[in-house]
C-alpha positions in Angstrom: -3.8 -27.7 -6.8 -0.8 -28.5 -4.4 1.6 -27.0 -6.7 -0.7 -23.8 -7.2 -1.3 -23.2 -4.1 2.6 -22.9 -2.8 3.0 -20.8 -5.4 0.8 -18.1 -4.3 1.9 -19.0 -0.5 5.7 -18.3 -1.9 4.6 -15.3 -3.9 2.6 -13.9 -0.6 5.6 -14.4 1.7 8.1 -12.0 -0.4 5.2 -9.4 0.0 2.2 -8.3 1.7 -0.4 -7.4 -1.4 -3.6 -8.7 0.7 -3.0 -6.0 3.1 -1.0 -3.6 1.3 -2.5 -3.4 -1.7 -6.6 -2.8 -1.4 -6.9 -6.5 -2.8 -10.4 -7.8 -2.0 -11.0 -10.8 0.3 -10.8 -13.8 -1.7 -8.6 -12.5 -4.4 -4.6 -11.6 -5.1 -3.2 -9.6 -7.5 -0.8 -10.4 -10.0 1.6 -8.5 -12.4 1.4 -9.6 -16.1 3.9 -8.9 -19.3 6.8 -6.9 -19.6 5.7 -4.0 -18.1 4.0 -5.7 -15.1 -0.1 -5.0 -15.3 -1.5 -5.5 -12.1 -4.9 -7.9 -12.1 -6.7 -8.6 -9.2 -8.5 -12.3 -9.6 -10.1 -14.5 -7.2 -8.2 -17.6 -5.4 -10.7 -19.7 -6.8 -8.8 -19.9 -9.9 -6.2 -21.6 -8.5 -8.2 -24.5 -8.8 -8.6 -24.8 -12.4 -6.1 -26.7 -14.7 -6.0 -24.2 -17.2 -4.8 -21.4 -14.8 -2.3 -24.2 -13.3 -1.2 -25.2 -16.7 0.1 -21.2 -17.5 1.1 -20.7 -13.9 3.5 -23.6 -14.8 4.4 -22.4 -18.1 5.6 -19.7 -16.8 7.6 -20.9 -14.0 9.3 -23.4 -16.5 10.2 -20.3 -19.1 10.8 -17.4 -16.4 11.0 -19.0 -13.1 8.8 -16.7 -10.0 11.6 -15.2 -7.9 11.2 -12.0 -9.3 12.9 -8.9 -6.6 9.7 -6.5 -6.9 8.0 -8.9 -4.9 4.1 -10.1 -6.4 3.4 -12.8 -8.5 4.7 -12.1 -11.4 3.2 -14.4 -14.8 5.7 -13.1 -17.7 3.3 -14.3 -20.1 1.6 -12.0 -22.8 -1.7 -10.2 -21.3 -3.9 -11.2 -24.2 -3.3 -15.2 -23.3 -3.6 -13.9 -19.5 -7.2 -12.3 -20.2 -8.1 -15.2 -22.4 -7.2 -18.2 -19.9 -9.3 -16.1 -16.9 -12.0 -15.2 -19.2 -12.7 -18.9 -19.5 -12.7 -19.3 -16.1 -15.0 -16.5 -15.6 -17.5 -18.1 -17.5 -17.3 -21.4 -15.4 
């Protein structure tokens, strides 16, 4: 969780989306794909393995120092919305 964790710190310091953005207490946003969908999901999902598992993925294929600011998962939005559907479910 550790290495979750200071990756949202990290994404939160390059920008303000908590109070910028109209992102509910409890959740941050992040930008999926290519052309950078926005989804709003709570921090408890920072918890899970699976979400840490794509999180890292993704760091590992794209790296997170994206200029835009956000946290940016330059995965594909349908294994985005299946990995948090799990976790819904949980």
């Amino acid at each position: 969780m550790n290495y979750a964790k200071e990756v949202f710190r990290s994404s939160l310091s390059r920008s303000k989306l908590n109070s910028a953005s109209n992102v509910p207490k409890g959740h941050f946003a992040v930008y999926i794909g290519d052309n950078r969908r926005r989804f709003v999901i709570p921090i408890s999902f920072l918890k899970h393995s699976s979400f840490q598992a794509l999180l890292s993925r993704a760091e590992e294929e794209f790296g997170f120092d994206h200029p835009m600011g956000g946290l940016t998962i330059p995965c594909h939005e349908d294994t985005f919305i299946t990995v948090t559907s799990q976790l819904n479910c949980l």
